[in-house]
GUMAR-352899 format. One record per residue (C-alpha): residue in three letters; residue number from 0; x, y, z. Coordinates in Angstrom, 1 decimal. Example, Ala and Ser with C-alpha at 12.3 -4.5 7.8 and 13.67 -1.06 7.14 Angstrom:
2
R  resn  resi      xx      yy      zz
R   ALA     0    12.3    -4.5     7.8
R   SER     1    13.7    -1.1     7.1
This chain:
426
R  resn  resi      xx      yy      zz
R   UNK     0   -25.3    -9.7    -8.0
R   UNK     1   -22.5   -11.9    -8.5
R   UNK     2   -19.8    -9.3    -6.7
R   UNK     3   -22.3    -8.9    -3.6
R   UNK     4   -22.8   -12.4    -3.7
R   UNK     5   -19.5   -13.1    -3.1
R   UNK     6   -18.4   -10.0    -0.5
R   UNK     7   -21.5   -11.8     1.6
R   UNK     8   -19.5   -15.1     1.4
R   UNK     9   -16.9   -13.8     2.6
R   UNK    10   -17.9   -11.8     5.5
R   UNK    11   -19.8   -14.6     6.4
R   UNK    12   -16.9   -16.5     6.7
R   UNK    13   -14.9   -14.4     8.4
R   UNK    14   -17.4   -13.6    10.8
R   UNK    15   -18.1   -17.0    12.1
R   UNK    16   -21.0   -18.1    13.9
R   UNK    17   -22.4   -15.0    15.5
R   UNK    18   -25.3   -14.0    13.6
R   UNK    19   -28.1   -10.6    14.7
R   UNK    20   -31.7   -11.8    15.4
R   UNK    21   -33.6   -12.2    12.4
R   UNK    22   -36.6   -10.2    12.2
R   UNK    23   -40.3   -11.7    13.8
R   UNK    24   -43.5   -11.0    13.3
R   UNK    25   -43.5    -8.2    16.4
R   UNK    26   -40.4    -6.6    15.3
R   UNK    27   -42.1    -6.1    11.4
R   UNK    28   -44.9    -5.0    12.8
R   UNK    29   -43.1    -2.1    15.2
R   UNK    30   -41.1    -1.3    11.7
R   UNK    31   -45.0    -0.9    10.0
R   UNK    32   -45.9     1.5    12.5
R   UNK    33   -43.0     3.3    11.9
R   UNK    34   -42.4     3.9     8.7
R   UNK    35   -43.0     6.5     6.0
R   UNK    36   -42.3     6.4     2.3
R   UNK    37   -40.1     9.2     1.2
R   UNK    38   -40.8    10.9    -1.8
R   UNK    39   -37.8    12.8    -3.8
R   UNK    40   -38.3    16.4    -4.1
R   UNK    41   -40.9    16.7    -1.5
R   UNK    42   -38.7    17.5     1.5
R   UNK    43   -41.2    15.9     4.2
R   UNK    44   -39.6    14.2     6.7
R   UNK    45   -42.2    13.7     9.7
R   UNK    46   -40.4    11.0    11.5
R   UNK    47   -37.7    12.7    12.3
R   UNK    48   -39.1    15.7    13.7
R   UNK    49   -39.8    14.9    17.1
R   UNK    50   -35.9    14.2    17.1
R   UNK    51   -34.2    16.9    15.9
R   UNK    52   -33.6    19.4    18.2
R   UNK    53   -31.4    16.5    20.7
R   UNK    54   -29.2    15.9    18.4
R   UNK    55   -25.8    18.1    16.7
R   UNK    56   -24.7    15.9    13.7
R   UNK    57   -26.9    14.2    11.2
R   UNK    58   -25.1    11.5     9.5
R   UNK    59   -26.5     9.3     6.5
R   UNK    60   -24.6     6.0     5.3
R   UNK    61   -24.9     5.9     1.5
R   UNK    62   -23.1     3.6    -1.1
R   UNK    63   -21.8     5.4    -4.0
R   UNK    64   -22.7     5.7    -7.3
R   UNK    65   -26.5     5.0    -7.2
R   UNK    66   -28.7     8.1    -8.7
R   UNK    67   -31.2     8.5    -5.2
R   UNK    68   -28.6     9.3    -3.2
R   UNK    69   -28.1    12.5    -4.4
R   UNK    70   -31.6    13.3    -4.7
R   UNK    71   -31.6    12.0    -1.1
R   UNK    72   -28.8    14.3     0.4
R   UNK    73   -30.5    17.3    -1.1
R   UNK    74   -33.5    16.6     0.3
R   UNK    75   -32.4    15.9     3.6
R   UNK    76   -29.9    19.0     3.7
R   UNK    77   -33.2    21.6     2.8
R   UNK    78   -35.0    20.1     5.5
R   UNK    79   -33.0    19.9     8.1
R   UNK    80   -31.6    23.2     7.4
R   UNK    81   -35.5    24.7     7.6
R   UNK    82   -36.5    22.3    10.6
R   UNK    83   -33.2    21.9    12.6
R   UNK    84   -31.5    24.9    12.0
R   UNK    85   -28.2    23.1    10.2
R   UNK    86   -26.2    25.6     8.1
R   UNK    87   -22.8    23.4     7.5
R   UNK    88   -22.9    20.2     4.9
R   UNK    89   -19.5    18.3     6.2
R   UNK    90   -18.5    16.3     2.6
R   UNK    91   -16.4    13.1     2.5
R   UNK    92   -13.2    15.4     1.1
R   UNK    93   -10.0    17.3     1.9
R   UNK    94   -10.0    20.5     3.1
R   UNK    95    -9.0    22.3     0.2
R   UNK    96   -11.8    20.5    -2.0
R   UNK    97   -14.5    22.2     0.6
R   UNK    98   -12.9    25.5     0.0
R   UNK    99   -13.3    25.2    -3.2
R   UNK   100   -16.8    24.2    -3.1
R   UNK   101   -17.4    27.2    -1.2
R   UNK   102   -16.2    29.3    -3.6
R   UNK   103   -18.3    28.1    -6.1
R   UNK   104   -20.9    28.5    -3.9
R   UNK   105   -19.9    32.2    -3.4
R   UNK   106   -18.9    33.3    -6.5
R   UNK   107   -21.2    30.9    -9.2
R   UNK   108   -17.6    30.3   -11.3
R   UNK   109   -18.2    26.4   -12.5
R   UNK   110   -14.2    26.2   -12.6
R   UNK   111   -13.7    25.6    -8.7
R   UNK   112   -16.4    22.8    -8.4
R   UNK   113   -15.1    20.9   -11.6
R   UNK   114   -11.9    20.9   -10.4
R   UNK   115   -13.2    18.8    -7.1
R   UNK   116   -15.5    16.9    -9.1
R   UNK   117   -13.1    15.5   -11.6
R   UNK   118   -10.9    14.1    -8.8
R   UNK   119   -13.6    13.1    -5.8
R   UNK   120   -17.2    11.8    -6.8
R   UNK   121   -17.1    11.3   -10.3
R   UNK   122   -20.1    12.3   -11.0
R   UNK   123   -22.6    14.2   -12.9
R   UNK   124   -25.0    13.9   -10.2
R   UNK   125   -22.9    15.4    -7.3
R   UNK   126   -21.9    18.5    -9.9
R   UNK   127   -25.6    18.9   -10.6
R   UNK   128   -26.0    18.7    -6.6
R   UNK   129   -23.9    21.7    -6.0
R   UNK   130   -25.3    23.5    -8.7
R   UNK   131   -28.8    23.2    -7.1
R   UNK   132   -26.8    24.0    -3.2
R   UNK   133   -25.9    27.2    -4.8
R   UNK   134   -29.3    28.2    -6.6
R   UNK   135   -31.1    27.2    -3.0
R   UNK   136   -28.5    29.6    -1.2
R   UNK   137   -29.0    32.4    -3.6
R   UNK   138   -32.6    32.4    -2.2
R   UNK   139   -31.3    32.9     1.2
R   UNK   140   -30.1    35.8     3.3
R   UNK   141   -26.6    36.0     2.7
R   UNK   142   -25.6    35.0     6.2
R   UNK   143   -28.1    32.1     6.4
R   UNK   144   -26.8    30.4     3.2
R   UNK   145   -25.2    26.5     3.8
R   UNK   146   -21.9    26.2     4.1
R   UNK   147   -19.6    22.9     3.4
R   UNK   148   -16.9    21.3     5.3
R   UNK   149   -14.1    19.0     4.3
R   UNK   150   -12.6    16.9     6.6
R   UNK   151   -11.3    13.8     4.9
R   UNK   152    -8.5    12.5     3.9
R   UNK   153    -8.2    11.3     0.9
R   UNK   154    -5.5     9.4    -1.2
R   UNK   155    -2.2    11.3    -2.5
R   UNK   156    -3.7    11.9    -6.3
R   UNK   157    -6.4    13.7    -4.8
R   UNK   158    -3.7    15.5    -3.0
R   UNK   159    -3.0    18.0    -6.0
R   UNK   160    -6.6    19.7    -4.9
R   UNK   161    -4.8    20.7    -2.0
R   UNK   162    -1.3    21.7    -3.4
R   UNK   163    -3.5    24.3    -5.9
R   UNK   164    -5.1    25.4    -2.9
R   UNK   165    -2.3    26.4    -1.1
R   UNK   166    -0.9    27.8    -4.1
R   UNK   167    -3.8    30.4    -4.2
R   UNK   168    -3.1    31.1    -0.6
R   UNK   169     0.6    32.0    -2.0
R   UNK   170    -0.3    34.3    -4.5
R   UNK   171    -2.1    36.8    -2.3
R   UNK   172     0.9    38.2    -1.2
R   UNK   173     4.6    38.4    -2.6
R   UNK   174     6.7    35.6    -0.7
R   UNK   175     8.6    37.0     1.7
R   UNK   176    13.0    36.1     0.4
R   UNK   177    13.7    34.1     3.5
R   UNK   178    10.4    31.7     2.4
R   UNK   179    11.4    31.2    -1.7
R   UNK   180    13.7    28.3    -1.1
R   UNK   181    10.4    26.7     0.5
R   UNK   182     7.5    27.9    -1.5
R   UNK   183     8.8    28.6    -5.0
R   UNK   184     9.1    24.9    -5.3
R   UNK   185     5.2    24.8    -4.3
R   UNK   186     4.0    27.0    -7.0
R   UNK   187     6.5    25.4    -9.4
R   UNK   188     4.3    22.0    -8.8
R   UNK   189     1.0    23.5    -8.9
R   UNK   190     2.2    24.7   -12.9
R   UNK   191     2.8    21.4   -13.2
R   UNK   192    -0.8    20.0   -12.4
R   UNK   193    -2.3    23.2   -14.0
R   UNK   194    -0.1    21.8   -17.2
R   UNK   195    -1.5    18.4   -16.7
R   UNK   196    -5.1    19.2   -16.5
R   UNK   197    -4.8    21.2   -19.9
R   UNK   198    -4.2    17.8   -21.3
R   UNK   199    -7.7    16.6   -23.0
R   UNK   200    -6.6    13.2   -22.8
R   UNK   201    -6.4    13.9   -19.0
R   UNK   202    -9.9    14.2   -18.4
R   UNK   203   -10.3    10.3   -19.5
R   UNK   204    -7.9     9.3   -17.1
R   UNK   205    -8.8    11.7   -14.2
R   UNK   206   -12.4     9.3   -14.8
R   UNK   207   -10.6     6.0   -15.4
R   UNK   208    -8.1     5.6   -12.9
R   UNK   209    -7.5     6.1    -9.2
R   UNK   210    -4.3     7.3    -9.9
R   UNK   211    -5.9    10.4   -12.4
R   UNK   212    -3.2     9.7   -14.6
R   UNK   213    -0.9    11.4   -12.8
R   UNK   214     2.7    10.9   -13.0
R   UNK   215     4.6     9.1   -10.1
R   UNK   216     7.3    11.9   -10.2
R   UNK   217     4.3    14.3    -9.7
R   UNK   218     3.5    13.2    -6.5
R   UNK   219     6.9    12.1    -5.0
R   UNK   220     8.2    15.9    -5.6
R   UNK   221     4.8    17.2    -4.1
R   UNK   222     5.8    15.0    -0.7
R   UNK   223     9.5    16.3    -0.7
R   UNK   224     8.4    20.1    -1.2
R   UNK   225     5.2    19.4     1.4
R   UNK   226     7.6    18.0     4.1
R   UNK   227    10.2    20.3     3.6
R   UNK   228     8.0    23.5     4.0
R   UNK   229     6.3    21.6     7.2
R   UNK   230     9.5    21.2     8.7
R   UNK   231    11.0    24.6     8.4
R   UNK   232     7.4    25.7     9.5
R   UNK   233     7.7    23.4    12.8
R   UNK   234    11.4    25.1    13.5
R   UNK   235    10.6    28.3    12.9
R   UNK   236     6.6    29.3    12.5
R   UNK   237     7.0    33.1    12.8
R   UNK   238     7.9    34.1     9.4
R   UNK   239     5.0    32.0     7.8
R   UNK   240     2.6    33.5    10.3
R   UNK   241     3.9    37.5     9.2
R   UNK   242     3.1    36.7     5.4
R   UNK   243     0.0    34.6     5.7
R   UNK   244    -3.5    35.8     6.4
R   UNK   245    -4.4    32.6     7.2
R   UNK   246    -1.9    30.5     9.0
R   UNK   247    -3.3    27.8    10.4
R   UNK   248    -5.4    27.0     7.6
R   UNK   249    -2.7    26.6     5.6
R   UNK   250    -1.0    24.3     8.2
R   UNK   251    -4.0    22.1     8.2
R   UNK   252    -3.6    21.6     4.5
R   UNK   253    -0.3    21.1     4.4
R   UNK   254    -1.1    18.2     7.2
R   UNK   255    -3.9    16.9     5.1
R   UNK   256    -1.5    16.2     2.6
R   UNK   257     1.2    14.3     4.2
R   UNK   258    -1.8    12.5     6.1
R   UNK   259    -2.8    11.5     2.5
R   UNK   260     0.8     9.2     2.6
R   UNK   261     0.7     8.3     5.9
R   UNK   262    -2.7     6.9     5.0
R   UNK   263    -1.2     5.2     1.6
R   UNK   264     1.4     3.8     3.9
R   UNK   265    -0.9     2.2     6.1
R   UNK   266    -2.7    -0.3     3.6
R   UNK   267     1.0    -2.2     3.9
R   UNK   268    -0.3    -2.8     7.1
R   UNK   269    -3.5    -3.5     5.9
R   UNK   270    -6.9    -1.9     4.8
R   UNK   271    -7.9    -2.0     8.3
R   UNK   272    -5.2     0.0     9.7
R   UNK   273    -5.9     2.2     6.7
R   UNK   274    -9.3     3.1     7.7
R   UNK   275    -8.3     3.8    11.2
R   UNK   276    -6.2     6.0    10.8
R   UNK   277    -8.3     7.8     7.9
R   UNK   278   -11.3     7.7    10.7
R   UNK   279    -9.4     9.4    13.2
R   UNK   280    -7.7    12.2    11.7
R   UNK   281   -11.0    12.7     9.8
R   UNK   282   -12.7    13.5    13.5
R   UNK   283    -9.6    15.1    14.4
R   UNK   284   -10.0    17.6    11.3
R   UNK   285   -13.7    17.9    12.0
R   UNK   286   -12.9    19.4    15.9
R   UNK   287   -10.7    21.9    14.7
R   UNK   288   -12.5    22.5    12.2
R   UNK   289   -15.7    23.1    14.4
R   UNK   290   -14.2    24.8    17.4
R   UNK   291   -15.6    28.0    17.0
R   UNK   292   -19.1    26.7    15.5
R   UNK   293   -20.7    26.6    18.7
R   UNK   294   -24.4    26.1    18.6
R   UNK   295   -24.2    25.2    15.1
R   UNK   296   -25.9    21.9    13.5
R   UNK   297   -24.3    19.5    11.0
R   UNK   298   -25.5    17.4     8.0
R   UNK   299   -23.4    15.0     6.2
R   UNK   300   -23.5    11.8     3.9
R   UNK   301   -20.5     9.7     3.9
R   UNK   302   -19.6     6.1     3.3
R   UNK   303   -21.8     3.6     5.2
R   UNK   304   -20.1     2.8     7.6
R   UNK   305   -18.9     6.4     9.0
R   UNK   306   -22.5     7.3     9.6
R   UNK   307   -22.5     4.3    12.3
R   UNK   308   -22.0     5.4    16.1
R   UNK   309   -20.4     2.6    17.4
R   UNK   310   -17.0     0.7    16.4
R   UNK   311   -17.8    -2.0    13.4
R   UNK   312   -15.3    -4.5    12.3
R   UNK   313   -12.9    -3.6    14.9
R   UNK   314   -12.8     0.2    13.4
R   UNK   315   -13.6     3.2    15.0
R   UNK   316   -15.5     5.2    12.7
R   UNK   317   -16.2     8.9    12.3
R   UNK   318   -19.7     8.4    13.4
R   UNK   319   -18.0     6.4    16.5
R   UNK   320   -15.5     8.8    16.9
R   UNK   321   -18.2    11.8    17.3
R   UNK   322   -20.2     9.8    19.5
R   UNK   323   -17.7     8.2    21.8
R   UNK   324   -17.5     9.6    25.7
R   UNK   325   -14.8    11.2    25.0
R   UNK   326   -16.2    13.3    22.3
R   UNK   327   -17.6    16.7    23.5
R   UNK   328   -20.7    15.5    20.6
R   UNK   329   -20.9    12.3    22.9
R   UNK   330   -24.5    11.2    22.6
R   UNK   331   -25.2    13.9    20.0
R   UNK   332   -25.4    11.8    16.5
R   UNK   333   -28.5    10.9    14.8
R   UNK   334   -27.4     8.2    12.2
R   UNK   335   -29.2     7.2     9.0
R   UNK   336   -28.1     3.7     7.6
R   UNK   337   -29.0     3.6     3.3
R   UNK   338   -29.9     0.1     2.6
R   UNK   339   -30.4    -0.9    -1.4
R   UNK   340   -32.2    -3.6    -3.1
R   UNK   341   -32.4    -3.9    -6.9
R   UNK   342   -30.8    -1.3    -7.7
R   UNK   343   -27.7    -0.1   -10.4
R   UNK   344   -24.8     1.2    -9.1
R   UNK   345   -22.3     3.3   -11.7
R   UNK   346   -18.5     1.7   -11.0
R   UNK   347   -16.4     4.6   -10.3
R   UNK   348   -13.2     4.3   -12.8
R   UNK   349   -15.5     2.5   -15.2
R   UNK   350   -17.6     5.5   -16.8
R   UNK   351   -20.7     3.8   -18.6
R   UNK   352   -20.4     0.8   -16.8
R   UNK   353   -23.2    -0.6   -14.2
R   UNK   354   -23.5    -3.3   -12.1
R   UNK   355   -27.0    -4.3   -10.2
R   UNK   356   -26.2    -3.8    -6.5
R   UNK   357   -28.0    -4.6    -3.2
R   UNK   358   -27.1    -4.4     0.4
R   UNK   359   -26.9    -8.3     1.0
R   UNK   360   -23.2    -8.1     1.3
R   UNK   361   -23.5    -6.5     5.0
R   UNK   362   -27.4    -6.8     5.6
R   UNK   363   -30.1    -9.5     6.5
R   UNK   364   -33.5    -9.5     6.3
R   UNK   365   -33.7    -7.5     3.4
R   UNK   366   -36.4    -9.2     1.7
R   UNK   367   -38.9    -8.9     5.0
R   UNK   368   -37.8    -4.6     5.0
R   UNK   369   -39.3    -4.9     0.8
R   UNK   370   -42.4    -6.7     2.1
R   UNK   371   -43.5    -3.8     4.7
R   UNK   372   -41.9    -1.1     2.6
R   UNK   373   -44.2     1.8     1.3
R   UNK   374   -42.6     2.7    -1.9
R   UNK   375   -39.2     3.0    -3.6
R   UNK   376   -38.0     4.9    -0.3
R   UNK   377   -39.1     3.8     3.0
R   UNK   378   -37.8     5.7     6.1
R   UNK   379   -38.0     3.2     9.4
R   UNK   380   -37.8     4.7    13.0
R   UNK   381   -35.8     2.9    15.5
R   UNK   382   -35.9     4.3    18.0
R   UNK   383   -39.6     4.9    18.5
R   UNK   384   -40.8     3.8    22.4
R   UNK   385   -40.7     0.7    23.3
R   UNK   386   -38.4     0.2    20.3
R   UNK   387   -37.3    -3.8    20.1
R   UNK   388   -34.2    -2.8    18.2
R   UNK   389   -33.2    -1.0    21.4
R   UNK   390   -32.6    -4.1    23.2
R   UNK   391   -31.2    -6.8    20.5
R   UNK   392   -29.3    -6.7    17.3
R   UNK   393   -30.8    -6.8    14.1
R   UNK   394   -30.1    -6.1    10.5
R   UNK   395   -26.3    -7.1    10.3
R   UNK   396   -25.2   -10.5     8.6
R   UNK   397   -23.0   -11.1    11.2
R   UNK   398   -24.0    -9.5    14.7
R   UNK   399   -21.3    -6.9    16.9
R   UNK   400   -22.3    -5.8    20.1
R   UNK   401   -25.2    -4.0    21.6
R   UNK   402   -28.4    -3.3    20.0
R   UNK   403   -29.1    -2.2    16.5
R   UNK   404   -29.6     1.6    17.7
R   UNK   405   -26.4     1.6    19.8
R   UNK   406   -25.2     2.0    15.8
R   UNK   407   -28.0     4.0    14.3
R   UNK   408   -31.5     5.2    15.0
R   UNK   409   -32.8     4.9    11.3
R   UNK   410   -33.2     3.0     8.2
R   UNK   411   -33.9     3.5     4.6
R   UNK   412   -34.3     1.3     2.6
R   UNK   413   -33.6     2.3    -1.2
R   UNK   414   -35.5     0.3    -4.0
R   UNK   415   -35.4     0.4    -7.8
R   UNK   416   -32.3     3.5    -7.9
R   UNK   417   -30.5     4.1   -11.3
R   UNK   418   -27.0     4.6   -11.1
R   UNK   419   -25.3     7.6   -11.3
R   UNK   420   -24.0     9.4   -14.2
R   UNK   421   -20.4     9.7   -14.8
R   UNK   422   -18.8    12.9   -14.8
R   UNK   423   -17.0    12.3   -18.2
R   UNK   424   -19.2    10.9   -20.7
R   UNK   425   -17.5     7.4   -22.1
C-alpha cells in the first residue's frame, strides 16, 4: 500500500486543487440500481446488452499482473463474440507478436506463443489465456474463429519478436542478389537472438529484466540493418515488392521497429512525450490495420488509461484517439474502466514477488463503490437514463474535463484478486 500511497501523493500534488465530485447519497443509489456482480466463468453480462450493437470497439482498462484480469478478458471476449458479433481481440503488442499469436492459434505449436510470452506479459496466466482462445476456436467454424491484432509499440528488446518475424517472411523465398547486401544482415541477426534464447540462463533474465538480457550490441546492429533496409526500400520499393508475398506487411514491421527507438528516444523528452507518441502510432497501426475489416467488431484490454475516450493528463490515448471527431470510429467506443481494492499484484521483473495493490493512486471514492458492491466483481452502468455521471465528474482524484462518461461508460470494480503467476517459476 505504501507505493500507491505515495503515487496518490504525488498526483495529488501535481494536480492541484481541482478535485471530481465526491459521490452522494443519489449518485450511490443510481450506481445500486445499476449494478450486477460478475461471476468468472459464467459469461453473463446483462448490462451491457442493450448496448452493444452502437458501438465498434470494446475497450477494458486493466492493471497488470492481478490473476482476474485474465479470467475477466476471457470472459468478456466469449461474450461479446456470441452477443456482439466481435471476431478480432486487438492485444497491447507489436505486430509481429499478434502474428505469432495467430499462428498458434492456427496451428496448436506452443513454440510461437512462448516466444511472445517470454518477452510481453510475463505471465502464466496470459499463456494459459491463449491456450483456452485456441481450444474455444477449435469449437468454432473455421471462418468464425477469433482472431488477434497487434498494434503496439513496444520498447526495442521486444523488438527482436519482430526482427524473427520478418526473418520468417525471408525464408519463404530465396533473396533475390540485388536484396543480399540488405537482408543477409537481417537473417544473420535473427541467428543471433535464436542463439541467445538457447541460453537457459536466458529465460531468468528474459523474466527479470526489461532489457531480457539482451546485449546492447544486439540491438544497436538490429537499428543499423532495420534502417538501412527501410531506406533502400523508400528509394527503390519495386524489387522488395517482386520477392515478397506480403509487402506491406513487412513494411509495417519494419516501421514498428524503428518506432520502437523513436519511442525510447522520446522518454529524454520525457515519459509524457513517450506515451504520446506510443498512443498515436498505436491508432495509426490499428487503421491500417483495420481498413479492410469493415463491419467487423473489436475487443481489447489494454493499460488503463488507453481504454479512456477522452485525453487524460494532457495525453491522447488510444481510446481518445479512436473516439476523437476525426476518427471514422468517432462516437463508436464503449470503455470499461478496472478499478481494484485489496488486491495482489505480481511485479513484472520480480517473478515471486507481490505487492497488495488498489486503485487509490488515480481513484476516489473507492471505499463508497465496496459498500454498494455485490461481490468480488461488481459491473456499474454509467450511462443508464438519467445517468448523474453524465453531467459531472466523478471517480478521479483529481478531476479533467467533462463528465465521467465523456471518458467511459462503465466500471468494475475488482475485490480480493490474486496476482498473477509468473511465466518463469523463481
Amino acid at each position: 500500500m505504501l507505493k500507491a500511497m505515495l503515487i496518490s501523493f504525488i498526483i495529488i500534488a501535481l494536480a492541484g486543487p481541482a478535485w471530481a465530485t465526491s459521490l452522494g447519497s443519489d449518485e450511490e443509489q443510481f450506481l445500486k440500481d445499476h449494478s450486477q456482480e460478475i461471476i468468472l466463468g459464467e459469461v453473463e453480462f446483462p448490462l451491457l446488452e442493450n448496448y452493444l450493437e452502437n458501438y465498434t470497439f470494446f475497450l477494458v482498462g486493466e492493471n497488470q499482473g492481478l490473476a482476474y484480469n485474465t479470467t475477466l478478458q476471457m470472459d468478456l471476449l466469449q461474450f461479446l463474440h456470441q452477443e456482439a458479433g466481435v471476431n478480432y481481440l486487438l492485444l497491447e503488442t507489436t505486430p509481429a507478436s499478434g502474428e505469432f499469436i495467430n499462428r498458434y492459434l492456427e496451428t496448436g505449436d506452443e513454440e510461437y506463443l512462448e516466444l511472445v510470452i517470454s518477452y510481453w506479459r510475463r505471465s502464466q496466466d496470459k499463456f494459459d489465456f491463449f491456450y483456452e482462445l485456441r481450444e474455444y476456436n477449435q469449437e468454432l467454424e473455421e471462418k468464425q474463429g477469433i482472431r488477434v491484432i497487434g498494434a503496439d509499440v513496444h520498447g526495442p528488446p521486444r523488438t527482436l519478436i519482430s526482427l524473427k518475424y520478418l526473418a520468417d517472411l525471408l525464408t519463404e523465398h530465396r533473396i533475390p542478389l540485388e536484396l543480399e547486401a540488405y537482408l543477409l544482415p537481417l537473417l544473420s541477426l535473427t541467428r543471433d537472438f535464436s542463439e541467445l534464447r538457447e541460453d537457459p540462463e536466458h529465460a531468468r533474465l528474459a523474466q527479470t529484466e526489461y532489457g531480457a538480457g539482451i546485449p546492447e550490441k544486439l540491438l544497436s546492429e538490429t537499428r543499423e540493418v532495420v534502417e538501412n533496409i527501410h531506406q533502400h526500400w523508400m528509394e527503390d520499393p519495386e524489387p522488395y515488392r517482386e520477392f515478397l508475398d506480403q509487402p506491406e506487411k513487412f513494411l509495417r514491421i519494419l516501421d514498428n521497429i524503428l518506432d520502437a527507438f523513436t519511442m525510447e528516444e522520446k522518454l529524454q523528452e520525457g515519459i509524457e512525450a513517450s506515451h504520446k507518441f506510443r498512443s498515436k502510432t498505436a491508432y495509426s497501426n490499428l487503421l491500417e490495420m483495420t481498413r479492410d475489416l469493415e463491419g467487423e467488431k473489436f475487443f481489447g484490454q489494454w493499460e488503463e488509461l488507453n481504454s479512456f475516450r477522452s485525453p487524460y493528463r494532457e495525453v491522447q490515448w488510444l481510446g481518445a484517439h479512436l473516439d476523437s471527431p476525426e476518427s471514422p470510429y468517432s462516437g463508436e467506443v464503449l470503455s470499461i474502466w478496472l478499478l481494484y481494492y485489496d488486491c495482489f499484484q505480481m511485479q513484472p521483473f520480480s517473478p515471486g514477488e507481490d505487492i497488495e495493490f488498489d486503485s487509490t493512486y488515480i481513484a476516489r471514492d473507492l471505499d463508497k463503490l465496496v459498500d454498494i458492491s455485490k461481490g468480488d466483481l461488481t459491473l456499474f452502468n454509467l450511462i443508464a437514463p438519467d445517468s448523474p455521471f453524465a453531467r459531472d465528474m466523478f471517480f478521479f482524484q483529481e478531476s479533467p474535463e467533462g463528465s465521467a462518461t465523456d471518458y467511459f461508460q462503465y466500471l468494475l470494480l475488482i475485490q480480493n484478486s490474486p496476482p498473477a503467476k509468473p511465466f518463469y517459476q523463481p
